[in-house]
C-alpha positions in Angstrom: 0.0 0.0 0.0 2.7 2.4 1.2 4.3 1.2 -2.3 1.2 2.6 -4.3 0.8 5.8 -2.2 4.9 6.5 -2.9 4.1 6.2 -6.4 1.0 8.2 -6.9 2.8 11.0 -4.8 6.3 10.6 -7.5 3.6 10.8 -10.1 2.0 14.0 -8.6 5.3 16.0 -8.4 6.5 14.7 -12.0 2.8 15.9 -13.1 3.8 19.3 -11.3 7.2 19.8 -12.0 6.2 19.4 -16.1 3.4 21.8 -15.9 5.9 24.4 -14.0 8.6 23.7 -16.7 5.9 24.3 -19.2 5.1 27.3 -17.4 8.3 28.6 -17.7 8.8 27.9 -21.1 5.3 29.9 -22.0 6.6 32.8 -19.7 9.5 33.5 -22.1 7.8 32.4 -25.7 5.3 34.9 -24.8 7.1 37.5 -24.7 10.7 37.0 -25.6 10.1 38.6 -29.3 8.7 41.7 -28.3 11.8 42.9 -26.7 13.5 46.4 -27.7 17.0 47.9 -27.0 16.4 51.3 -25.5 15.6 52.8 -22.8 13.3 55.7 -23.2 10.3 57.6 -21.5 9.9 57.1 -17.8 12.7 54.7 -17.8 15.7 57.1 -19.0 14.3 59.4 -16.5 14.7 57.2 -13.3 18.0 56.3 -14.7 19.4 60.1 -14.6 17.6 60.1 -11.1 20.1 58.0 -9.8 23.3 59.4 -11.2 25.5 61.1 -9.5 23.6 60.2 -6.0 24.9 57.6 -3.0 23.2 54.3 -1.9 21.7 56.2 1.4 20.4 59.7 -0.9 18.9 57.3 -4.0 16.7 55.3 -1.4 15.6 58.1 0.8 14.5 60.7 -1.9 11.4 61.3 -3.5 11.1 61.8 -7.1 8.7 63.9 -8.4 6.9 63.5 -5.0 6.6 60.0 -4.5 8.5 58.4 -1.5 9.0 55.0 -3.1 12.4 53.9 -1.3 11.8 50.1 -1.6 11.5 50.8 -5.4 14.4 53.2 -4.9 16.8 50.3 -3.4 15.8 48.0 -6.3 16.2 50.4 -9.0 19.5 52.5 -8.0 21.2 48.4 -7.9 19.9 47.6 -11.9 20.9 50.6 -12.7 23.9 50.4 -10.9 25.1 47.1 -12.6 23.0 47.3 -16.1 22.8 50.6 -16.7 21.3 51.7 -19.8 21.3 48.2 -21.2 17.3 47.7 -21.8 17.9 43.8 -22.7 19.3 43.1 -19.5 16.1 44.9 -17.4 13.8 42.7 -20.1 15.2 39.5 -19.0 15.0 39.9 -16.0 11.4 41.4 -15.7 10.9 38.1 -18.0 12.3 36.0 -15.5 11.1 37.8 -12.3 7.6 37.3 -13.8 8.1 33.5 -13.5 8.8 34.0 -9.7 5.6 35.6 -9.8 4.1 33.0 -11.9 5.5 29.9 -9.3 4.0 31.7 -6.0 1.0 32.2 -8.0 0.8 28.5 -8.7 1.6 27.7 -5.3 -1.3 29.7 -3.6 -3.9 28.3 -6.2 -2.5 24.7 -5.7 -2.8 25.7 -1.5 -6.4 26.4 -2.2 -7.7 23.7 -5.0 -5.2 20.9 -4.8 -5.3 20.4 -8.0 -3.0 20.6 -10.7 -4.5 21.3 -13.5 -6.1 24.1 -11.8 -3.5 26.0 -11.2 -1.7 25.5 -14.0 -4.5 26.7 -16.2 -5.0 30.0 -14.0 -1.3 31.0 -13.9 -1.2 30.1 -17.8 -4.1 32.9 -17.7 -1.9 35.1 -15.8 1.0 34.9 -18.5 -1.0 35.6 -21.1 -3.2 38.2 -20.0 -3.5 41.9 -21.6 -2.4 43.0 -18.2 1.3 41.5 -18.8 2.9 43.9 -21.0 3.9 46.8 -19.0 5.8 44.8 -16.1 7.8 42.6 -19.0 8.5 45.7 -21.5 9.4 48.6 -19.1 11.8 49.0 -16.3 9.2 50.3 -14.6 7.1 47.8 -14.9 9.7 45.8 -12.1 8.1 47.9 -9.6 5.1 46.6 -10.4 6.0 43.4 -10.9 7.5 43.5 -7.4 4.2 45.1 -5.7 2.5 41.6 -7.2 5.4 39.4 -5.5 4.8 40.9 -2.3 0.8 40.5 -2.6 0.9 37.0 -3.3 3.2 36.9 -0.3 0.6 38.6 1.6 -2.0 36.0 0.5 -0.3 32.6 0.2 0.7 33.5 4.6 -3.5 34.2 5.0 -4.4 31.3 3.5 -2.1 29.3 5.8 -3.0 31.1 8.7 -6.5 29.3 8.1 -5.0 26.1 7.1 -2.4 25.8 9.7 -1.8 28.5 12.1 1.0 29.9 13.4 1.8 33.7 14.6 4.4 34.2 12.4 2.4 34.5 9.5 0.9 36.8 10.5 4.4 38.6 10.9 4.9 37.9 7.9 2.1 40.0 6.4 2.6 43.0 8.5 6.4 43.3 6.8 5.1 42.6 3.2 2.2 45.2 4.0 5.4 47.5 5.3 6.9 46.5 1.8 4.4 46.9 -0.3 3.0 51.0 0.9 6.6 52.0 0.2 7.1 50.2 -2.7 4.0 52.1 -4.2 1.5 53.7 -2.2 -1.6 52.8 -3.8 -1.5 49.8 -2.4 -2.5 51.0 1.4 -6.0 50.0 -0.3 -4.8 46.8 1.4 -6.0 47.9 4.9 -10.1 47.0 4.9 -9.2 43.7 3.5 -6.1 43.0 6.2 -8.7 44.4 8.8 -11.3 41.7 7.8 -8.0 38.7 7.9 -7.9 40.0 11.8 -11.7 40.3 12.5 -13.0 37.2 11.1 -9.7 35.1 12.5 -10.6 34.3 16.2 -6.7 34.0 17.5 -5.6 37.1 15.7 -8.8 38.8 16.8 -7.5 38.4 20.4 -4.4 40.4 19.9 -6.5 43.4 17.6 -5.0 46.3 20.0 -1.6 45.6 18.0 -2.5 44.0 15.2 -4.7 46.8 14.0 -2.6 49.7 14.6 0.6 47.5 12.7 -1.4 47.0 9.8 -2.9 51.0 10.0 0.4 52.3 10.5 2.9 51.9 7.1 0.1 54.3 5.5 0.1 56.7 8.1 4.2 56.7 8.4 4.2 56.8 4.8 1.6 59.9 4.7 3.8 61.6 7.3 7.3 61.5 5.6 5.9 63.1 2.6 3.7 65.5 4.0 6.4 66.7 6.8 9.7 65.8 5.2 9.5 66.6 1.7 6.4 68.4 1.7 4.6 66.5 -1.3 1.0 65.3 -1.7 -0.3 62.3 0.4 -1.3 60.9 -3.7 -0.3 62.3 -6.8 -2.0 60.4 -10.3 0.0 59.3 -13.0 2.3 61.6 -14.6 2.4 63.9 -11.4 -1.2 64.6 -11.5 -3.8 65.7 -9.0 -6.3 63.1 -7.4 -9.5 64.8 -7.2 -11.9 62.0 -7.3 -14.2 62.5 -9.2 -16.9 59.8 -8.0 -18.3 59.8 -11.9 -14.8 59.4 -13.7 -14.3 56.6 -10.9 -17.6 55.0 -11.3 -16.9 54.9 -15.1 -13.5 53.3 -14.4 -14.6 50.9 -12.0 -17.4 49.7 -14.8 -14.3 49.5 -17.3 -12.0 47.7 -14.8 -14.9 44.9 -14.3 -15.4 44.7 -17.8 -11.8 44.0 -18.7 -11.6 41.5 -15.9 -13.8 38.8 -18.5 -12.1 40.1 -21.2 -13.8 42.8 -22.5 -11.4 45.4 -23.8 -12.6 48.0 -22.5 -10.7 51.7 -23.0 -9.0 53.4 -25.3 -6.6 52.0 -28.3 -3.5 54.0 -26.8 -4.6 52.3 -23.5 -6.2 48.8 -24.6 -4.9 48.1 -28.1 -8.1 48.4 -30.3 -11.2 49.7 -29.1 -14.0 47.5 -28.2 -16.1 48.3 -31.2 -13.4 47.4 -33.5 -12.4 44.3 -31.6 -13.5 40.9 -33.8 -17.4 40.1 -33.1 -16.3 36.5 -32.3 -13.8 38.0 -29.6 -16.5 39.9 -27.9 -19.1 37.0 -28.3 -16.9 34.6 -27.1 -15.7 37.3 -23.6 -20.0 37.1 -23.3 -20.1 33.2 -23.3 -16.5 33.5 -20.9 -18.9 36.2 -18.4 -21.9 33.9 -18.7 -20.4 30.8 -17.5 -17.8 32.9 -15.0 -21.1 33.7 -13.5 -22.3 30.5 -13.4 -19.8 28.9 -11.7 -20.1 31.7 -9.3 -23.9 31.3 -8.9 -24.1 27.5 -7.7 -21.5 28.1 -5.3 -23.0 30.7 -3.4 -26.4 29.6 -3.7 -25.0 26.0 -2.4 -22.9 28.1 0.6 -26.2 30.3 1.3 -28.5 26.5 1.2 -26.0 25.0 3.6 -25.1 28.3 5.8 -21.7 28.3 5.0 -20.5 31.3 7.1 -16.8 30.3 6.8 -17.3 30.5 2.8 -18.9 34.1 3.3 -16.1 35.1 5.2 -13.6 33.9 2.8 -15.3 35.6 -0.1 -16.1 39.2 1.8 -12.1 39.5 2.6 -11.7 38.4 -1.6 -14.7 40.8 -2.4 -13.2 43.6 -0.6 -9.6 43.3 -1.9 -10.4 43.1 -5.2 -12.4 46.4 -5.0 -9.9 48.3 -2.8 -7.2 47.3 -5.7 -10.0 48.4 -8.4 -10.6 51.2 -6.5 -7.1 52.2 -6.6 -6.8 51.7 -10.2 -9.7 53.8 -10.8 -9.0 57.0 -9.3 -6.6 59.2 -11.4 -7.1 60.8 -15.1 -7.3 56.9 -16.9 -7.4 53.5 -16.5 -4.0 52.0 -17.4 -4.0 48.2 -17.9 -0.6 47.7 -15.7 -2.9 49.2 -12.9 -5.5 46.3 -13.2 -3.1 43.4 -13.0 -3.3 43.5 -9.4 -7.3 43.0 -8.8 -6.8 40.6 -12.0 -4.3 38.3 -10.2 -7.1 38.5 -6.7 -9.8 37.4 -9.0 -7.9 34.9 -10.7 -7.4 33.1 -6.7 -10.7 33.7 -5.9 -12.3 32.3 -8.7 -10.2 28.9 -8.0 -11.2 29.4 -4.8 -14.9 28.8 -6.1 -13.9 26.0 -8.8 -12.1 24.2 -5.4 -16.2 24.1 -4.4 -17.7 22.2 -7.0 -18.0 18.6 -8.3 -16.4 18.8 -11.9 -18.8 16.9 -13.5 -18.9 16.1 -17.2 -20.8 19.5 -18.3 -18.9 21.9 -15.9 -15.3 20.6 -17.4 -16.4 21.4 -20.8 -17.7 24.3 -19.7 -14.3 25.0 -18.1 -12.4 23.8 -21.5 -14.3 26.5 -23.2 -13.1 29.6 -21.0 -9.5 28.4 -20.8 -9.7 28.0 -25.0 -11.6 31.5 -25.5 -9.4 33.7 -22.7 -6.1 32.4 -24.5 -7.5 33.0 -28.6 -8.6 36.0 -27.0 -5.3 37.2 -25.4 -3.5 36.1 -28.9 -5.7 38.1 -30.8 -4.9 41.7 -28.3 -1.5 40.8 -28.1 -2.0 41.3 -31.7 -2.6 44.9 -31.4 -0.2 45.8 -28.8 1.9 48.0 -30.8 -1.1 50.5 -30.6 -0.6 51.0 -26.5 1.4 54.5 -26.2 4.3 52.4 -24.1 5.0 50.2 -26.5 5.1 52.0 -30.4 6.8 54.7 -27.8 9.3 51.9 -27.5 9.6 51.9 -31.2 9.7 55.3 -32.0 13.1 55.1 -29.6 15.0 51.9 -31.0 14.1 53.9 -34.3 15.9 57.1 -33.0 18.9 55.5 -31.0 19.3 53.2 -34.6 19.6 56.7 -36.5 21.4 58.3 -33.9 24.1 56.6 -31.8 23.7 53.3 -33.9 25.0 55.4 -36.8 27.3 58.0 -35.4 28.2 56.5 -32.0 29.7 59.1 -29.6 30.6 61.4 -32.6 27.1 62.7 -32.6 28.4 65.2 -30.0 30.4 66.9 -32.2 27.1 67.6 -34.5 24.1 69.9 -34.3 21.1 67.6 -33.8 17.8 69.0 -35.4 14.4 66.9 -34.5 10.9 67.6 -36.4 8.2 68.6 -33.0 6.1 66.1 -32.6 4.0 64.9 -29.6 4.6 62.0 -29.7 8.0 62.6 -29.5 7.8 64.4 -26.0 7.5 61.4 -23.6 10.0 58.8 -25.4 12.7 61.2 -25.8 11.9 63.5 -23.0 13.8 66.1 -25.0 17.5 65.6 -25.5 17.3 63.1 -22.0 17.0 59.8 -24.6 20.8 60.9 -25.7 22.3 61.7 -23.1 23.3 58.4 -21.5 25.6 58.3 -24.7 26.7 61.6 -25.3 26.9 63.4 -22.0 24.6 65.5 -20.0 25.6 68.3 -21.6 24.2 67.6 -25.2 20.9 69.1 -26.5 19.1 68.7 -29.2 17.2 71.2 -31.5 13.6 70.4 -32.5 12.2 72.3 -35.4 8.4 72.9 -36.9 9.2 73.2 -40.7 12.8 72.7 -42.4 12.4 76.6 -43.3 13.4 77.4 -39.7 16.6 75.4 -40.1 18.1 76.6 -43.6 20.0 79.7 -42.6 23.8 81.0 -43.3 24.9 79.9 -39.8 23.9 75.8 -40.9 26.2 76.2 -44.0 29.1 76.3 -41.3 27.9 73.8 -39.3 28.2 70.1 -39.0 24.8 69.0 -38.6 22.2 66.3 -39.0 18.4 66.5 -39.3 15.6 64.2 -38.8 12.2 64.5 -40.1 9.5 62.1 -38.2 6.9 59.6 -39.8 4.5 58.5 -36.8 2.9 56.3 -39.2 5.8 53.8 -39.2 7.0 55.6 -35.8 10.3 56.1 -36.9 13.0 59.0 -37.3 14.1 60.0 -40.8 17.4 61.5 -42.0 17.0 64.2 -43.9 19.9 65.4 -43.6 21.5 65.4 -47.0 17.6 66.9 -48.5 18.7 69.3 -46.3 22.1 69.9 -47.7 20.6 69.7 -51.3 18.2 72.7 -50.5 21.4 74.2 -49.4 23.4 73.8 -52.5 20.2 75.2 -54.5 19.9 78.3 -52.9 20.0 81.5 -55.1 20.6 78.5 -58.0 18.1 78.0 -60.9 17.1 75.1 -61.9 17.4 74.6 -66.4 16.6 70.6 -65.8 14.8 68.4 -64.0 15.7 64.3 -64.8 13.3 62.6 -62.7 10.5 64.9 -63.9 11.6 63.8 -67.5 12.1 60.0 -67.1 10.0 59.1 -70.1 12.8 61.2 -72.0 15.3 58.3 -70.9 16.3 54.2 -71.3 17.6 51.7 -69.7 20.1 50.2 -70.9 21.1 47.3 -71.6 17.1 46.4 -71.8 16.3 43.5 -70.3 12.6 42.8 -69.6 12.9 40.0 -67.2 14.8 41.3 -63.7 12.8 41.1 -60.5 12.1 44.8 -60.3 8.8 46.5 -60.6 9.0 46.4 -64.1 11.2 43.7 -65.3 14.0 46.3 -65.9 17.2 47.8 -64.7 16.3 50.8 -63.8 12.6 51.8 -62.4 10.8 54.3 -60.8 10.3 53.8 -56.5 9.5 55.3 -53.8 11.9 54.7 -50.6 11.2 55.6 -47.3 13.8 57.8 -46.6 14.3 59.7 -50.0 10.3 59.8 -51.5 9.9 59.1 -55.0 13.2 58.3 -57.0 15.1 56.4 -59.8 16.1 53.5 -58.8 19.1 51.7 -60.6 20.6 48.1 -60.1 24.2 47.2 -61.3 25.4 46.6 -63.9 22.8 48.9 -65.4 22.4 52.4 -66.7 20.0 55.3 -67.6 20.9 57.5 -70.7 19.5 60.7 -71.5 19.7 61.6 -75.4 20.3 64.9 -76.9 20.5 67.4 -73.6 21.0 70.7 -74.4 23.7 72.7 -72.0 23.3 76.2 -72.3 26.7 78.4 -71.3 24.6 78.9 -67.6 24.2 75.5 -66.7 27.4 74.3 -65.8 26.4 71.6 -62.7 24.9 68.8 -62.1 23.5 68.4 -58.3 22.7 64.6 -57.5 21.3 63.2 -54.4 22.3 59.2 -54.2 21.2 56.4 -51.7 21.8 53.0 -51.1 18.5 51.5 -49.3 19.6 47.8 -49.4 21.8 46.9 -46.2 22.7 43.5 -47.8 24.8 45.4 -50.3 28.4 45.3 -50.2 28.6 48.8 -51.6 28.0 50.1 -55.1 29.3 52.9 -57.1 27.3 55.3 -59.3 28.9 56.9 -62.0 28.2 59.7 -64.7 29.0 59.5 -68.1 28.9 62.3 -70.6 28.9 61.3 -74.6 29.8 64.8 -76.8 30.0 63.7 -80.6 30.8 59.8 -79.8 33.6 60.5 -77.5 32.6 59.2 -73.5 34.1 60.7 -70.6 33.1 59.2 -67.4 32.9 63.1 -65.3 32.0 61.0 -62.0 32.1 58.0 -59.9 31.1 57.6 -55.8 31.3 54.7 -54.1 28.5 54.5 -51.5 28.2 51.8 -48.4 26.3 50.5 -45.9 25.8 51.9 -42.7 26.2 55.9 -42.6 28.2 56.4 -46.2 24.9 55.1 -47.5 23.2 58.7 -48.4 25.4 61.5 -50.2 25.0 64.7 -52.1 26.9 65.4 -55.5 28.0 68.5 -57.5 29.2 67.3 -60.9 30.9 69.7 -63.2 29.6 70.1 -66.7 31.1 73.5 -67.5 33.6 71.5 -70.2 29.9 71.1 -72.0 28.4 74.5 -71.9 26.8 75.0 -75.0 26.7 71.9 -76.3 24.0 69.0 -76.7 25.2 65.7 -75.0 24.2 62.6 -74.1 24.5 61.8 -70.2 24.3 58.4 -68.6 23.3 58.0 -64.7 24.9 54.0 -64.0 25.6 51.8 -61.1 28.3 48.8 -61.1 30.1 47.0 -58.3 33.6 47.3 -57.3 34.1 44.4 -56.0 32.5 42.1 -58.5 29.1 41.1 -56.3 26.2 42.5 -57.8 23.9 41.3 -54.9 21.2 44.2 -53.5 23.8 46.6 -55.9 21.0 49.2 -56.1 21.4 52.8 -56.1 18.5 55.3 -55.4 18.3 58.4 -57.0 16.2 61.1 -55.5 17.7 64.3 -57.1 19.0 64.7 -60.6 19.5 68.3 -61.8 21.2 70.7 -63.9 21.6 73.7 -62.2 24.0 76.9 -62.9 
């Protein structure tokens, strides 16, 4: 007998084990491709908060207000070892989340003992909408951390039902300490902490100090700010003033219950996609999740109120009231951010295991449960989907498109240039000015943001080494524009007696060829590149001639603006060829490359030709005999005098 036992136990932890490795591996395919490389917004800013500051002055300040010195201790350490490296702060929020993921799995395996259960639910957790801040922000530690120390909280009150022992209750009081000065909207946690004490006879006996310990990190933390750095007892997101508006919060509250079943409920900078444009079968398939959430719900509180279950009731009113006071807190500020509704998401996630722990799973009810486990995962695939619409994370883009332009292109030499930015809102948070750059270039380096290119083209710029940067929110990226720039330059108080790009149809390719993989079949083709606009575009070993151009005795230059858009290329050169009564002189050749030689300017002289009509040939070869993604772009072709 002992035997059998042994081996159903060995079978239960192998069952276990591969459901946690499982979990594990979900926790990092999940999110392991969404991962950037730069730090940006919020982020950059708490990393300048700690430089230049001691261990003792980085825990006990308060930024912008908020006396966060557990945070504080946690942060000024990553930053202190990792620095700006945003991969390293992705890991581990990646891996953290698992810790968070194991407790989680813990608690719900405490309360069900069963498997299956819990694996399901912390599955949920992984994949929920709710994820993405902790995993793709630096910030999102802190919360991350405020979740570790709540599941802390509740896996020590479960067990003070189950088996109890005063130091659990010890244990609460530190995580509560922990958790009000790691952020201080969760002091919410007092009504339900009061409950754990009221309804628990032994702890009931020793209220005089039990009380006042769990009262008293909120009013020491509402003391220190108000007497010692004179600051608000709570200040909303992005420094803002709580005024509670009991409508706005009502509204919120709604929104928060509705996202809890999956309802995506807020705005696309916020949520994604709004509801109206989510997929009818997602929003059908949330209303059959609701219904038979509901459900479940129903029978067991029916059965508890039938059989007079007051320990049930108790249970449930100290769930009920912590998953309000953490809704609550999410509710009361200018929005609703999804990070801010992971909390009461994780405390409805338990509870709702809690209930599932009270029924029979009979045939019906496991395909009933079968059918909210397979709808809440299509459903968080298909809003992960939309993800890049949430202001953190195309704000994430919009930086690992301006450090690639930036540093990834000039490294630490971009100091010695004038750095001109097109204004753009949504611009002002990610970069925070000229605070994105200055990790890499010192904290002395500025940048200049412009409305229109007209500001920027003045006699001072001639003298200047400089580099400017149009911005497309579209595909929230930075642009060079830099040579444009220098082109308008070079045409100042210069007329224009030709335009080749305007005139294509006045040109041929040649050789012909019919048959290439290019828009039409040819070596040279008209495209539009992101970077340059609309353009000629030429592959080697190919050329474009233009027949019988007349120079008059003022137009003496050509003015060429070149690009090479393929990184796979090697380098190409393009080369100009002028042809005066059968007689070829090749008057140019520029070799461009990958990388930051990709994009150049040219100023060819024709004044040998003045007066004459030539032919003149625009080609591309390779020097060093491979032809592969050999294209040249070609985006200005004039004759100026």
């Amino acid at each position: 007998m002992k035997n059998i036992e042994s081996f159903l136990e060995e079978r239960k932890l192998l069952i276990r084990n591969a459901f946690l490795l499982t979990l594990f591996c979900l926790n990092i395919a999940w999110f392991i491709k969404l991962g950037f490389h730069s730090l940006m917004g919020d982020d950059i800013g708490a990393w300048r908060f700690y430089q230049g500051k001691g261990l003792l002055e980085s825990v006990f300040s308060a930024g912008d207000g908020k006396f966060r010195p557990v945070l504080n201790l946690f942060q000024y350490w990553l930053f202190s070892v990792f620095d700006v490296n945003y991969q390293a702060f992705f890991i581990i929020n990646i891996l953290f989340n698992f810790v968070i993921v194991y407790f989680l799995y813990k608690i719900i395996f405490q309360i069900t003992k069963l498997d299956i259960i819990a694996f399901l639910a912390s599955a949920i957790y992984i994949t929920s909408r709710f994820s993405y801040y902790n995993i793709l922000q630096v910030y999102g530690f802190m919360e991350a951390l405020c979740l570790f120390f709540l599941l802390i909280m509740i896996y020590y009150s479960i067990k003070l039902y189950k088996d109890f022992k005063w130091y659990y209750i010890h244990i609460i009081c530190a995580f509560n300490f922990l958790i009000v000065f790691t952020h201080e909207r969760y002091i919410v946690l007092v009504p339900a902490l009061c409950l754990l004490v009221f309804f628990h006879p032994e702890l009931w006996k020793k209220k005089i100090w039990l009380l006042p310990a769990i009262i008293l990190p909120t009013l020491l933390n509402y003391a220190v700010k108000k007497w010692l750095f004179s600051s608000g007892f709570l200040i909303g997101t992005g420094g803002s003033t709580i005024n509670f508006d009991i409508k706005l919060v009502a509204t919120f509250v709604a929104a928060g219950l509705a996202n809890m079943f999956g309802f995506n409920a807020g705005p696309t900078y916020l949520n994604g996609i709004d509801i109206f444009r989510v997929n009818s079968f997602v929003n059908i398939s949330v209303g059959i999740v609701t219904i038979i959430v509901l459900y479940f719900f129903g029978i067991v509180f029916f059965k508890a109120y039938k059989t007079k279950n007051v320990f049930f009731f108790r249970i449930s009113l100290i769930f009920i009231v912590l998953f309000f006071s953490l809704m609550l807190a999410a509710s009361i500020t200018i929005r609703q951010e999804l990070r801010w509704l992971y909390a009461p998401f994780i405390v409805f996630i338990i509870f709702f295991s809690y209930v599932l722990s009270k029924i029979s799973l009979n045939k019906m009810k496991t395909c009933l449960l079968i059918i909210i486990c397979f709808f809440i995962f299509s459903n968080d695939y298909y809003y992960k989907k939309h993800i890049g619409n949430v202001f953190f994370v195309y704000s994430q883009q919009i930086a690992d498109s301006a450090y690639k332009e930036t540093i990834g292109r000039y490294g630490e030499s971009l100091a010695d240039y004038k750095v001109y930015i097109q204004k753009h809102r949504e611009l002002n948070w990610p970069l925070g000015g000229s605070m994105f750059f200055q990790p890499y270039l010192g904290s002395n380096f500025k940048v200049n943001y412009y409305d229109n290119l007209n500001e920027i083209l003045t006699n001072e710029i001639e003298n200047e080494k400089f580099v400017v940067y149009s911005f497309d929110f579209n595909n929230r990226k930075l642009i060079d524009v830099t040579n444009q720039v220098k082109l308008n330059i070079l045409l100042k108080n210069r007329t224009v007696f030709y335009d080749f790009l305007a005139n294509l149809d006045h040109g041929n390719v040649n050789p012909k060829n019919g048959k290439l993989d290019t828009p039409n079949g040819e070596g040279g083709f008209p495209m539009t590149w992101d970077n340059i606009g609309k353009s000629l575009t030429l592959i080697s070993p190919y050329k474009y001639e233009y027949a019988n151009i007349q120079l008059s005795n003022e137009s003496k230059s050509l003015l060429i603006t070149a690009y090479l858009p393929l990184e796979e290329s090697d380098g190409a050169r393009l080369y100009v060829e002028v042809e005066d009564s059968g007689k070829i002189e090749r008057v140019s050749q520029t070799d461009l490359k990958p990388g930051k030689d990709n994009f150049v300017n040219l100023q060819v002289d024709l004044s040998s030709y003045s007066g004459k009509k030539v032919n003149i040939s625009f080609g591309v070869e390779s020097p060093s005999g491979d032809q592969m993604a050999d294209w040249i772009a070609l985006s200005k072709l004039l004759l100026v005098n």
